[in-house]
N, CA, C and O of each residue as an XYZ file, in Angstrom:
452
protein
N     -25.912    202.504     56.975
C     -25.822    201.380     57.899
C     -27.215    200.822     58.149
O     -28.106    201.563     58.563
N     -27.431    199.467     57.895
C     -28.293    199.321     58.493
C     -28.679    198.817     59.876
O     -27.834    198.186     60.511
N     -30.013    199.064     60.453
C     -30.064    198.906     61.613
C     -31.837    197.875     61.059
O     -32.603    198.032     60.108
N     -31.821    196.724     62.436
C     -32.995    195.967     62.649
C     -33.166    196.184     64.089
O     -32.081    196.312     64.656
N     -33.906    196.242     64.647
C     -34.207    196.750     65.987
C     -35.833    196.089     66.442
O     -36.892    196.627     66.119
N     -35.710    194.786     67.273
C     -37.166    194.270     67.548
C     -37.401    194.656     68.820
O     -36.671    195.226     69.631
N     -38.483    194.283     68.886
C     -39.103    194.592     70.729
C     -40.296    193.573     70.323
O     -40.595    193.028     69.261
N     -40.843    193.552     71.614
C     -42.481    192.677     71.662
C     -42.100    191.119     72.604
O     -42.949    190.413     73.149
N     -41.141    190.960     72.594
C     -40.795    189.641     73.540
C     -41.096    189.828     74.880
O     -41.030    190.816     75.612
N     -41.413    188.766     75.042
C     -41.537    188.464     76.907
C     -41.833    187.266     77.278
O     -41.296    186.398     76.589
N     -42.617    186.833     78.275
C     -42.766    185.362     78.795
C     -44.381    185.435     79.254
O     -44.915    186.243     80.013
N     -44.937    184.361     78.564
C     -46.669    184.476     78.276
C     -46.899    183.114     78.433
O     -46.168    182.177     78.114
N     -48.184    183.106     79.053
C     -48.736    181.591     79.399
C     -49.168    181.072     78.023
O     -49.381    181.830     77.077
N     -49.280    179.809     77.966
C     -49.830    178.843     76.841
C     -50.789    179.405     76.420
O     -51.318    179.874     77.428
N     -51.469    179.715     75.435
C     -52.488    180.469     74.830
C     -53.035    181.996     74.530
O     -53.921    182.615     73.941
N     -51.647    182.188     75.518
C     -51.705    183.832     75.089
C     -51.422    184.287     73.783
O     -51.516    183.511     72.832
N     -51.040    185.626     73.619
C     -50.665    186.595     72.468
C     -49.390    186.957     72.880
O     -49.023    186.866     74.051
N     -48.500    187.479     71.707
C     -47.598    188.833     71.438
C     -47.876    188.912     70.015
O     -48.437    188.212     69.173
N     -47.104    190.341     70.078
C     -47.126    191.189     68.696
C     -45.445    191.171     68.789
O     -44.850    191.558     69.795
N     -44.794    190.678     67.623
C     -43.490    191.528     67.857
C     -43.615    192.482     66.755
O     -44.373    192.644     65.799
N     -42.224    193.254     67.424
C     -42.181    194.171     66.330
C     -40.681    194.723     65.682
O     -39.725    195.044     66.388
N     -40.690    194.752     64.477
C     -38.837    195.176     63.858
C     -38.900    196.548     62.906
O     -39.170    196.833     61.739
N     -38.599    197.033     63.791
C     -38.229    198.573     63.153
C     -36.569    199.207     61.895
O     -35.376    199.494     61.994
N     -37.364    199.131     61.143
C     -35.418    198.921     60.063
C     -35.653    200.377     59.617
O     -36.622    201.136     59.597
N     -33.913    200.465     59.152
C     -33.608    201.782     58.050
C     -34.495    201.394     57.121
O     -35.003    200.355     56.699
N     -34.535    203.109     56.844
C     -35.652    203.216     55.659
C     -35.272    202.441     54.368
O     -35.886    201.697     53.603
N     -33.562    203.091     54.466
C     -33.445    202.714     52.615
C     -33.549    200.927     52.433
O     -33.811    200.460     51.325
N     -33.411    200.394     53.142
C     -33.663    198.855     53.451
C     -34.732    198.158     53.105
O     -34.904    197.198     52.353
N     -35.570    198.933     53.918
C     -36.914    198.249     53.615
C     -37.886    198.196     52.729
O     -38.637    197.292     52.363
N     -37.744    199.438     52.403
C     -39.089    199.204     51.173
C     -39.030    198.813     49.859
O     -39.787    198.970     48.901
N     -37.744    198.155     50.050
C     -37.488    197.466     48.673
C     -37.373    195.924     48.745
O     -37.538    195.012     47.935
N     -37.163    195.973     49.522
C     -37.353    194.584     50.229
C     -38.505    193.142     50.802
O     -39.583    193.529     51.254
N     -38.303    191.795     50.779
C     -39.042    191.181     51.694
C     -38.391    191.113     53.135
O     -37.229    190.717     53.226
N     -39.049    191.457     54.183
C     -38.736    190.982     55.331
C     -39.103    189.509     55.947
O     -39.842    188.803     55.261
N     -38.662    189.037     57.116
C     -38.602    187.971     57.714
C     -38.500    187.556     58.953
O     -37.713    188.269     59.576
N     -39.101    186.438     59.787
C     -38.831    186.812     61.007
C     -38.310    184.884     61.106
O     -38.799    183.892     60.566
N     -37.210    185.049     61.991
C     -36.932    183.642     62.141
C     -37.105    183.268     64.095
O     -37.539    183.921     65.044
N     -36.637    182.204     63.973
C     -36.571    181.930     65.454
C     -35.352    180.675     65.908
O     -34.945    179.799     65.145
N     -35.040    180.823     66.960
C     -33.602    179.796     67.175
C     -34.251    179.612     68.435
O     -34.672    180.575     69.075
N     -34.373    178.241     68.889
C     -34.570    177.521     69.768
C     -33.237    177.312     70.478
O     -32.230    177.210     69.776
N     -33.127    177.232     71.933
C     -31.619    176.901     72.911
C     -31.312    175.490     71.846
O     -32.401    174.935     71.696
N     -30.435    174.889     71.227
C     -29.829    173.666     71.131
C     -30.085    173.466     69.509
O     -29.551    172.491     68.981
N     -31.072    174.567     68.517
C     -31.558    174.531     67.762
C     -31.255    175.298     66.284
O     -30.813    176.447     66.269
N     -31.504    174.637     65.196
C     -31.547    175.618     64.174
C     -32.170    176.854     64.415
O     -32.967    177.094     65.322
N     -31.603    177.921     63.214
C     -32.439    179.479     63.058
C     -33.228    178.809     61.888
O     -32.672    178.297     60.916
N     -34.651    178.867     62.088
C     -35.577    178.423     61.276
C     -36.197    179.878     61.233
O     -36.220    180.804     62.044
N     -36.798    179.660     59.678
C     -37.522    181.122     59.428
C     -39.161    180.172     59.973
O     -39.595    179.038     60.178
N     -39.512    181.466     59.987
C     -41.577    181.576     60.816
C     -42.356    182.258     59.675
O     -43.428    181.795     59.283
N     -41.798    183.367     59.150
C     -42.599    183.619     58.051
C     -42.063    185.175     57.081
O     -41.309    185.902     57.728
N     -42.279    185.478     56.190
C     -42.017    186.198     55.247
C     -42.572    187.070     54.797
O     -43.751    186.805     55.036
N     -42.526    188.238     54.135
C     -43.502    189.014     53.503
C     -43.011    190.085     52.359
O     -42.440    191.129     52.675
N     -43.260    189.761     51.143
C     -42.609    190.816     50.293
C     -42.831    191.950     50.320
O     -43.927    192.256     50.789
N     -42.238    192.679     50.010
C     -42.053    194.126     49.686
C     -43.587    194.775     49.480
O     -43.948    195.841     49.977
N     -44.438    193.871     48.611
C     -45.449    193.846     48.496
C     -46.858    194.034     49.421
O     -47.977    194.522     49.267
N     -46.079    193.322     50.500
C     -47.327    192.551     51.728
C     -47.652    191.270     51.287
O     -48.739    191.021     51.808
N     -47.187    190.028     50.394
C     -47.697    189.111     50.359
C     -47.160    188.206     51.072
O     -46.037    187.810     50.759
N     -47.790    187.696     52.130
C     -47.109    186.655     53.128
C     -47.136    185.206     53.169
O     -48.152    184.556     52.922
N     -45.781    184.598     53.548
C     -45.448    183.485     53.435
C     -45.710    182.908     55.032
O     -45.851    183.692     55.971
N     -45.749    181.566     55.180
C     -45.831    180.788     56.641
C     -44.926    179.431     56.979
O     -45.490    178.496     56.412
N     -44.072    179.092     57.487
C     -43.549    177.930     57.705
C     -44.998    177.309     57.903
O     -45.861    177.701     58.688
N     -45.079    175.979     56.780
C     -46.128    175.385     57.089
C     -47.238    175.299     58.394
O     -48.433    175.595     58.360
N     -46.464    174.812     59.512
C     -47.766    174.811     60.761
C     -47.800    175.769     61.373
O     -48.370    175.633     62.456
N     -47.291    177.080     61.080
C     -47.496    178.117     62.041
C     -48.867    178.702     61.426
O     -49.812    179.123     62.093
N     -48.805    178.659     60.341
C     -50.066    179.290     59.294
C     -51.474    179.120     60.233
O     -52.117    178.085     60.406
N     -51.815    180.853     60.934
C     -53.184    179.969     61.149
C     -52.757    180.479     62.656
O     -53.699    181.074     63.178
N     -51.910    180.424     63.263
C     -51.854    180.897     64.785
C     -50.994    182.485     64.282
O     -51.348    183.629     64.566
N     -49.883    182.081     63.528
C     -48.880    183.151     63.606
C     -49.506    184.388     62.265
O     -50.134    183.995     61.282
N     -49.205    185.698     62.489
C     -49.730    186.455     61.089
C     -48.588    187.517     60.838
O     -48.530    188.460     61.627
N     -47.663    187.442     59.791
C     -46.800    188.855     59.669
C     -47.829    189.933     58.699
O     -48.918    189.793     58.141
N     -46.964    190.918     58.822
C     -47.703    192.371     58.270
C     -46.602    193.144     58.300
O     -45.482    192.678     58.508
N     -46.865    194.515     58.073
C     -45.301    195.474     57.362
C     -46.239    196.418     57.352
O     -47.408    196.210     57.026
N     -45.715    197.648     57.757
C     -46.261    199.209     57.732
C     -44.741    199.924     57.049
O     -43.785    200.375     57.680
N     -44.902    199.846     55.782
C     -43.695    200.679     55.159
C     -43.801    202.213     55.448
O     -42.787    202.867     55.203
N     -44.930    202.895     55.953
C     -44.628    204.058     56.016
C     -44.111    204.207     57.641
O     -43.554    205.259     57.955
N     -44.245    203.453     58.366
C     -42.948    202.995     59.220
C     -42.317    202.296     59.348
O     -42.152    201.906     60.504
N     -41.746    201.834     58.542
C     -40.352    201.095     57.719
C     -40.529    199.840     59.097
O     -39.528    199.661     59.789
N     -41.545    199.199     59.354
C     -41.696    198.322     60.598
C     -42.429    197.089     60.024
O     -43.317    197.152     59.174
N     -41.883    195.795     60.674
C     -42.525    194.486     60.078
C     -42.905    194.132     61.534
O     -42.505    194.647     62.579
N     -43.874    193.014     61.314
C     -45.318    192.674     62.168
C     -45.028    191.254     62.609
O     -44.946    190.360     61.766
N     -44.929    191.104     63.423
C     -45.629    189.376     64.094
C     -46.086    188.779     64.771
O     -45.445    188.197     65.646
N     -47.638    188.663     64.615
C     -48.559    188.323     65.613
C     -49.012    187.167     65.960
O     -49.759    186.541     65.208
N     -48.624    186.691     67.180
C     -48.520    185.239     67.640
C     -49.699    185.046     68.821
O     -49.887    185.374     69.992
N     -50.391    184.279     67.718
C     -51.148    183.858     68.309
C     -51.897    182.458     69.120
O     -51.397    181.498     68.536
N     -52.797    181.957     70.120
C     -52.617    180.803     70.496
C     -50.991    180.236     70.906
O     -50.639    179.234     70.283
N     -50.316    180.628     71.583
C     -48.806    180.405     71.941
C     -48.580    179.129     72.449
O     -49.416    178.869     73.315
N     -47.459    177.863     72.177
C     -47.512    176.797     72.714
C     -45.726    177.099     73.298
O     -44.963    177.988     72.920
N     -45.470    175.959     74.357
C     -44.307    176.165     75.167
C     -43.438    175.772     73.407
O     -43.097    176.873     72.975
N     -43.218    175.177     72.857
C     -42.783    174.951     71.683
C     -42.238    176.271     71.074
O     -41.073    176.398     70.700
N     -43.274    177.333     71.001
C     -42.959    178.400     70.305
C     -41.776    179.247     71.291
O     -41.451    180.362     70.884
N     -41.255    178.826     72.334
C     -40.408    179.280     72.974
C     -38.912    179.508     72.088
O     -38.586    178.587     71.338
N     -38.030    180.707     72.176
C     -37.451    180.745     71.180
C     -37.081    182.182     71.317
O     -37.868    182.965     71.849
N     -35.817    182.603     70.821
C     -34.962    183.906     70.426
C     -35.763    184.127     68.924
O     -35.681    183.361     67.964
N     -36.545    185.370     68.996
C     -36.851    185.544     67.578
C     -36.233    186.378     66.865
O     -35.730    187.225     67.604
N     -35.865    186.698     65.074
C     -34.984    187.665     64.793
C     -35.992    188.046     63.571
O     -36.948    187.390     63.156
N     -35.448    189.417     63.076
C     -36.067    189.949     62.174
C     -34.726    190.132     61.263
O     -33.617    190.451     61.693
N     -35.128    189.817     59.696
C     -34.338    189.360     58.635
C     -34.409    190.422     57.712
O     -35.527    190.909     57.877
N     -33.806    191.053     56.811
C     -34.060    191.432     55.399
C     -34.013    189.807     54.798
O     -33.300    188.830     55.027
N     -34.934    190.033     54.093
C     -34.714    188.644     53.167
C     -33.993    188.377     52.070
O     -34.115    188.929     50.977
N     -32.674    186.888     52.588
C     -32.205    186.958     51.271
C     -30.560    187.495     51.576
O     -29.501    186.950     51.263
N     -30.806    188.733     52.282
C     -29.653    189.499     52.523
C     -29.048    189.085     54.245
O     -29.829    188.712     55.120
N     -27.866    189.209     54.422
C     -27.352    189.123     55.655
C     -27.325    189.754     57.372
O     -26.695    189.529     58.406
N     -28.593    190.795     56.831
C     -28.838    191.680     58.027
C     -30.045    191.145     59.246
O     -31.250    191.173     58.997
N     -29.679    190.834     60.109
C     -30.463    190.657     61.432
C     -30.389    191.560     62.118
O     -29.515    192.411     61.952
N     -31.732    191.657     63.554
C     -31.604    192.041     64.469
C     -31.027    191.603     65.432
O     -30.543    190.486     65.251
N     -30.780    192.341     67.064
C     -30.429    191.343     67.636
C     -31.457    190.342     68.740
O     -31.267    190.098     69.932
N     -32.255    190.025     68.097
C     -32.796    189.061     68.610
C     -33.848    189.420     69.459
O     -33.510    190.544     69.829
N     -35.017    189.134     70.047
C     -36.181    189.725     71.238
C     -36.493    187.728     72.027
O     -36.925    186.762     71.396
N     -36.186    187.763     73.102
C     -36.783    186.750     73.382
C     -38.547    186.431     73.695
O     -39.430    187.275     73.847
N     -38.678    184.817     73.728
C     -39.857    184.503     73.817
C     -40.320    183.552     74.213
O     -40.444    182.469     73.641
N     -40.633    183.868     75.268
C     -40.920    182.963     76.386
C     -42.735    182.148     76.740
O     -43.555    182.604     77.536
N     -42.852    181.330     76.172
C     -44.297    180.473     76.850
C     -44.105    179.466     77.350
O     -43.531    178.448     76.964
N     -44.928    179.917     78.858
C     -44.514    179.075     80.150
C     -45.437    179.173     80.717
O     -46.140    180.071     80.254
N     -46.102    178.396     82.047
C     -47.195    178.549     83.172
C     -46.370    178.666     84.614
O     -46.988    178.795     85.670
């Protein structure tokens, strides 16, 4: 079975940080690219960024540059570090196998003053 399991959400002023974080079954991941998307209230699930199996990472064009994923396969865990935060980036974020149909359930994310 697999399991995606995030944490790292909360509610942060304009210019702050989070790290999220998605913890998956082993047999899942390390064969895999992971992914992290985000769904806005009223909005598409747009992906944020990608990373193969490898570590080579992908960026929805304008996040490149604030946002950074990463992956620690020897804890089967993918990375997303958000940085410079705008109320924009507000949003339910999810962590993906890529490609394949498995999500987490979601960590919210809140930037607000």
């Amino acid at each position: 079975q697999v399991q995606l399991v995030e944490s790292g959400g909360g509610l942060v002023q304009p210019g702050g940080s989070l790290r999220l974080s998605c913890a998956a079954s082993g047999s899942i991941f390390r064969g895999n690219a992971m992914a992290w998307y985000r769904q806005a209230p009223g909005k598409e699930r747009d992906m944020v960024a990608r990373i193969t199996n490898g570590g080579v990472p992908y960026y929805q064009g304008s996040l490149k540059g604030r946002f950074t994923i990463s992956r620690d396969n020897a804890k089967n865990t993918v990375y997303l570090q958000m940085n410079s935060l705008k109320p924009e980036d507000t949003a339910v974020y999810y962590c993906n196998v890529y490609g394949l149909p498995y999500w987490g359930q979601g960590t919210q994310v809140t930037v607000s003053s």
